[in-house]
VOBADO-55935 format. One record per residue (C-alpha): residue number from 1; chain; x, y, z. Coordinates in nm, 3 decimals, m for minus. Each point is the difference from the previous one (the first is absolute). Layout:
% VOBADO-55935
+------+-------+---------+---------+---------+
: seba : marpa :       x :       y :       z :
+------+-------+---------+---------+---------+
:  NUM :     A :       X :       Y :       Z :
...
+------+-------+---------+---------+---------+
This chain:
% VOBADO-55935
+------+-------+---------+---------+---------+
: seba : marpa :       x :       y :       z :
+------+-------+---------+---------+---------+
:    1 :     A :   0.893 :   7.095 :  m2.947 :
:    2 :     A :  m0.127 :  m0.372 :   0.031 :
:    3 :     A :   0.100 :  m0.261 :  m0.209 :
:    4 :     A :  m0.106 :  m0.303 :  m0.051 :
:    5 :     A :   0.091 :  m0.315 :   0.177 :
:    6 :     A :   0.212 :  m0.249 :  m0.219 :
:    7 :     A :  m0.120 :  m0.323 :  m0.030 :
:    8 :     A :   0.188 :  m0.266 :   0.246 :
:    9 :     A :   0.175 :  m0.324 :  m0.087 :
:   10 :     A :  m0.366 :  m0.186 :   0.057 :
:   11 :     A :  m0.159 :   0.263 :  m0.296 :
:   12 :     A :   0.263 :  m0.066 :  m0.233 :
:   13 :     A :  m0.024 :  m0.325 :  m0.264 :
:   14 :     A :   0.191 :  m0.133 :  m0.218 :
:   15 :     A :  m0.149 :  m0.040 :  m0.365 :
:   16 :     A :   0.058 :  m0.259 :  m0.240 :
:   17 :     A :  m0.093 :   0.186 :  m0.304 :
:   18 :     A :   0.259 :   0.269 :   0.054 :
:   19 :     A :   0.278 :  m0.142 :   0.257 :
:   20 :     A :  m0.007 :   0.284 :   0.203 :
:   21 :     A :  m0.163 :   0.121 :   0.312 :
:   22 :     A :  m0.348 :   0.193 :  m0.063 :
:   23 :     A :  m0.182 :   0.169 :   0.283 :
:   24 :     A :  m0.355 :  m0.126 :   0.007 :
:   25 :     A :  m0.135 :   0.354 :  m0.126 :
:   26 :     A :   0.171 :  m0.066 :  m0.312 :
:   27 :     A :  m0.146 :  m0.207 :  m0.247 :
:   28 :     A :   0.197 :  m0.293 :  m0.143 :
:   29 :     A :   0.184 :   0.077 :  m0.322 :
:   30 :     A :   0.153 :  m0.180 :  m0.261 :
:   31 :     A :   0.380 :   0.036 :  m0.009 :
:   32 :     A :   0.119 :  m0.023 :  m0.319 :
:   33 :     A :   0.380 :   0.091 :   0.118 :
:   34 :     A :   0.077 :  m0.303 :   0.196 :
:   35 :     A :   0.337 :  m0.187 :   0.093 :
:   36 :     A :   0.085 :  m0.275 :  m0.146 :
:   37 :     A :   0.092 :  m0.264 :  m0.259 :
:   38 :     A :  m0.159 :  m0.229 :  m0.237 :
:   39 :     A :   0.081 :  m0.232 :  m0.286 :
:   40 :     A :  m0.162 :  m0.078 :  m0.332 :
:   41 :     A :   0.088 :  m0.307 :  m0.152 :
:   42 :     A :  m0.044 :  m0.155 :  m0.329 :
:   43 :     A :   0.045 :  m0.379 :  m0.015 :
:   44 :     A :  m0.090 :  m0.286 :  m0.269 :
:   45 :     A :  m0.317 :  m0.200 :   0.077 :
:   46 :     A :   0.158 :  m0.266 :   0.172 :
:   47 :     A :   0.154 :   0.283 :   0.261 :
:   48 :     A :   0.344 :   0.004 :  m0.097 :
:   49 :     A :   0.058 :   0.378 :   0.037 :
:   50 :     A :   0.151 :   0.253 :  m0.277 :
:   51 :     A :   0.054 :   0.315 :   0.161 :
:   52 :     A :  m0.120 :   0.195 :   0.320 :
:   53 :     A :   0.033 :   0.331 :   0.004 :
:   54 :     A :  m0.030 :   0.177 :   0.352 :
:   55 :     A :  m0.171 :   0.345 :   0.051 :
:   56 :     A :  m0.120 :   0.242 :   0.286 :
:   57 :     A :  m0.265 :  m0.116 :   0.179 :
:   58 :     A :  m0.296 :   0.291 :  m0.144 :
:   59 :     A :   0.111 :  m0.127 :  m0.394 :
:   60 :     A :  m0.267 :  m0.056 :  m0.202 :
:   61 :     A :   0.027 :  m0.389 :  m0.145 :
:   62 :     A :  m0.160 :   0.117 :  m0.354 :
:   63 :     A :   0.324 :   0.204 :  m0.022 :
:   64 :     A :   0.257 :  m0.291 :  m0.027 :
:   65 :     A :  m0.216 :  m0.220 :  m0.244 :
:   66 :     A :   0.218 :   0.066 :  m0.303 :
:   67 :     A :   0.318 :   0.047 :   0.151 :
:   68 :     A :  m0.071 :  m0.380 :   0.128 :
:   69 :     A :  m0.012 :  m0.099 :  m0.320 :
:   70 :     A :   0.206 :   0.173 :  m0.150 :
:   71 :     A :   0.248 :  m0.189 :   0.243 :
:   72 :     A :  m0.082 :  m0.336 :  m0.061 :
:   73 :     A :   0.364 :  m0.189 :  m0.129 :
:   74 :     A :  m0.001 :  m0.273 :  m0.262 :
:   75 :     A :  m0.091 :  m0.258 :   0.103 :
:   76 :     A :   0.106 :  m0.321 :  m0.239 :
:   77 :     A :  m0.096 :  m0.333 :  m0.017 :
:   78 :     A :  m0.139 :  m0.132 :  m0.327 :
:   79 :     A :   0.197 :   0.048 :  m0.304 :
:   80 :     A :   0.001 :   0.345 :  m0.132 :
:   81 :     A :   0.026 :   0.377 :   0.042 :
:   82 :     A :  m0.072 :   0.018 :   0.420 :
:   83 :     A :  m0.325 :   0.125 :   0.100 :
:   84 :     A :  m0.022 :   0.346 :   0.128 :
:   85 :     A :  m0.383 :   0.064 :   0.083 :
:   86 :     A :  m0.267 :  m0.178 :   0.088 :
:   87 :     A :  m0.298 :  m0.122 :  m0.142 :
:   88 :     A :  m0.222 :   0.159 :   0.298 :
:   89 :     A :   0.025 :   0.198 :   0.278 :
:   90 :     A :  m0.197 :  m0.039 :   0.331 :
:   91 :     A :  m0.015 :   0.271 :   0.261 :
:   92 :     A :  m0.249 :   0.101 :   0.239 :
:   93 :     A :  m0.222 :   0.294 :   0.052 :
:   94 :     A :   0.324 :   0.255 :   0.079 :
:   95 :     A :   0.161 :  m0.054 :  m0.344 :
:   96 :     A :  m0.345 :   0.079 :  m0.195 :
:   97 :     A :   0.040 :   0.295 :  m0.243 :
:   98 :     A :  m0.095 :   0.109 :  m0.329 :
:   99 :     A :   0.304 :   0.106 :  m0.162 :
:  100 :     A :   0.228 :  m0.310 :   0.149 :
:  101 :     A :  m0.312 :  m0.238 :  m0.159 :
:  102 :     A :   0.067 :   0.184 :  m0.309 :
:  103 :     A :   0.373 :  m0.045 :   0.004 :
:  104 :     A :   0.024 :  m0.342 :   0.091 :
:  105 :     A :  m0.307 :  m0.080 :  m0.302 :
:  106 :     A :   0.344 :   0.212 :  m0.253 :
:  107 :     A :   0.198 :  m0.195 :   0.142 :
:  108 :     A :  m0.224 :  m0.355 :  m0.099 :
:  109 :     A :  m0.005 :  m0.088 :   0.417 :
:  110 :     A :  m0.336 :  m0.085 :   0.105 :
:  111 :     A :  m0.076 :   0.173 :   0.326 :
:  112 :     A :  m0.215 :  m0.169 :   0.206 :
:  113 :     A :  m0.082 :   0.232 :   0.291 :
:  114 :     A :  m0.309 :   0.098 :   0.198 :
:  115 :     A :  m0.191 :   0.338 :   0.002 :
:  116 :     A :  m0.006 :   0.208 :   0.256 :
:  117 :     A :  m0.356 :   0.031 :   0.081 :
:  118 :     A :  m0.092 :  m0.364 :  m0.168 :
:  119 :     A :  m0.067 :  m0.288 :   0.129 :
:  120 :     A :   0.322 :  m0.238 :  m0.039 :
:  121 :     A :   0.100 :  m0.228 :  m0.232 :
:  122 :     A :  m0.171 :  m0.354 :   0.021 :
:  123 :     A :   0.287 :  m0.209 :   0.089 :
:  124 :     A :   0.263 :   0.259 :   0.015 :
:  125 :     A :   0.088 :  m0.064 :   0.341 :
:  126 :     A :   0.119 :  m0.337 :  m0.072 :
:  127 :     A :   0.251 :   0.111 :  m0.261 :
:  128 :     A :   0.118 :   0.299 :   0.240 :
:  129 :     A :   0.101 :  m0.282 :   0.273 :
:  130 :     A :   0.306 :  m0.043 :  m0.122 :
:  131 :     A :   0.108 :   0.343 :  m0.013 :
:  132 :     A :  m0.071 :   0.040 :   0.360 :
:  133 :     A :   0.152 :  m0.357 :   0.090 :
:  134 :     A :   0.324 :   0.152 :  m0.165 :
:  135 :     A :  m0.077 :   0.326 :   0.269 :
:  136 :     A :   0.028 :  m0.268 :   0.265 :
:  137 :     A :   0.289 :  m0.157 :  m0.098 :
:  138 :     A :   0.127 :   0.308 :  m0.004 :
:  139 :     A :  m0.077 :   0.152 :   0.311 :
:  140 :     A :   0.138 :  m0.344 :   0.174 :
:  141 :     A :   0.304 :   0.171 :  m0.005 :
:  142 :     A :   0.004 :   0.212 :   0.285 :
:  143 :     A :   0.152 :   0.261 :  m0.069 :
:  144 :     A :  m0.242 :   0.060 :  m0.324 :
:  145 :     A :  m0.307 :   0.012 :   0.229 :
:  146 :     A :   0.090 :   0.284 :   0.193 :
:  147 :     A :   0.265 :   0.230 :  m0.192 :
:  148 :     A :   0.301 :   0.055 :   0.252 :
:  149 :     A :   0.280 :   0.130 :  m0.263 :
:  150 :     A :  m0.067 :   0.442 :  m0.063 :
:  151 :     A :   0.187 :  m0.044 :  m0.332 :
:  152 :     A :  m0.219 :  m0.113 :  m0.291 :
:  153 :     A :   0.319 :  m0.155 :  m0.154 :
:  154 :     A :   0.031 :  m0.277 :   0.249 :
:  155 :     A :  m0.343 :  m0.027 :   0.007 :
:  156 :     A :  m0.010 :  m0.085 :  m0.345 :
:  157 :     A :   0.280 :  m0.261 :   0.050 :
:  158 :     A :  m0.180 :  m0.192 :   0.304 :
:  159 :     A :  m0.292 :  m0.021 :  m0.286 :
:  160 :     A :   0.202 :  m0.101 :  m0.268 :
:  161 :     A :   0.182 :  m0.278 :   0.242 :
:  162 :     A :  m0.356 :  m0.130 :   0.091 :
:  163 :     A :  m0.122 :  m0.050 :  m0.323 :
:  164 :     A :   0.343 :  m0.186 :  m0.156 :
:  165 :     A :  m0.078 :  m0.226 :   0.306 :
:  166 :     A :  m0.371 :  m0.018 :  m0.060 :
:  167 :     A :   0.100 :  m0.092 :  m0.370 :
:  168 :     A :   0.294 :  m0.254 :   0.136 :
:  169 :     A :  m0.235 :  m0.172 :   0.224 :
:  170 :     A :  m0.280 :  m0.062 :  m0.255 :
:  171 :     A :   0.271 :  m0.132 :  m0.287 :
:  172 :     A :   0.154 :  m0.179 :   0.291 :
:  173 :     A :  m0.310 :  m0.179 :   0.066 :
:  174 :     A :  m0.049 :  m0.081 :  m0.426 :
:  175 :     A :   0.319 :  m0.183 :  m0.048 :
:  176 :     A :   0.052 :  m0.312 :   0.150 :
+------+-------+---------+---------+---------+
């Protein structure tokens, strides 16, 4: 009965695609069930943001498109009924899909998103800016850039906290 010798703490590596240890026999694999948290925000174009919504880690972005929408509040500020949706929508590669085009088009939103497999959107990058300058903001508060609290709830407040002040700040900063 022989067996085989196990591989040492030298023949052991750690690998970044799945966050756990593989023996170098294996080949590197693609872990679709990792830990984790991450946000996905929705935010007018001068970065003033709406609503984040914060899932596990292996989520698929094209999943929360419409329930981002669906979330944005009135917003009012000329006279009227308040808006409700936007004229466009700009998202990157992860939000493209067919039948969340189609829905926003029903719903007379524009999307403006890049195919997967295309080459990107002349110019796109510019307009996305903001959305990740909000992400910064964001993850300026500590406690957002590495998630600390194991109840979603609390989470969710943290968030909601950062973005009122986020919001403060930039009205704080238009009145005189």
């Amino acid at each position: 009965m022989t067996s085989e010798p196990r591989p040492g703490p030298a023949a052991t590596r750690w690998s970044i695609a799945t966050g756990r240890r593989d023996h170098p026999g294996c080949a590197a694999r693609f872990d679709r069930g990792k830990t984790g948290s991450k946000h996905h925000l929705i935010c007018d174009g001068k970065g003033t943001p709406f609503k984040v919504i914060t899932t596990a880690a292996n989520v698929n972005d094209v999943t929360q498109t419409l329930a981002l929408v669906d979330s944005i509040p009135p917003v009012a500020g000329k006279p009227g009924r308040p808006r409700r949706r936007p004229d466009a929508l700009l998202g990157d590669k992860g939000y493209d899909s067919n039948p969340n085009r189609r829905e926003l088009r029903r719903r007379r939103i524009l999307p403006v998103i890049s195919r997967k497999g295309a080459p990107n959107i002349k110019d796109l990058g510019k307009l996305r800016y903001v959305v990740e300058q909000t992400f910064s903001l964001l993850n300026q508060f500590k406690r957002l850039a590495v998630r600390w609290e194991r109840r979603l709830d609390l989470h969710d407040a943290f968030v909601s906290l950062a973005c009122g002040l986020i919001c403060w700040r930039r009205l704080k900063k238009v009145r005189p």
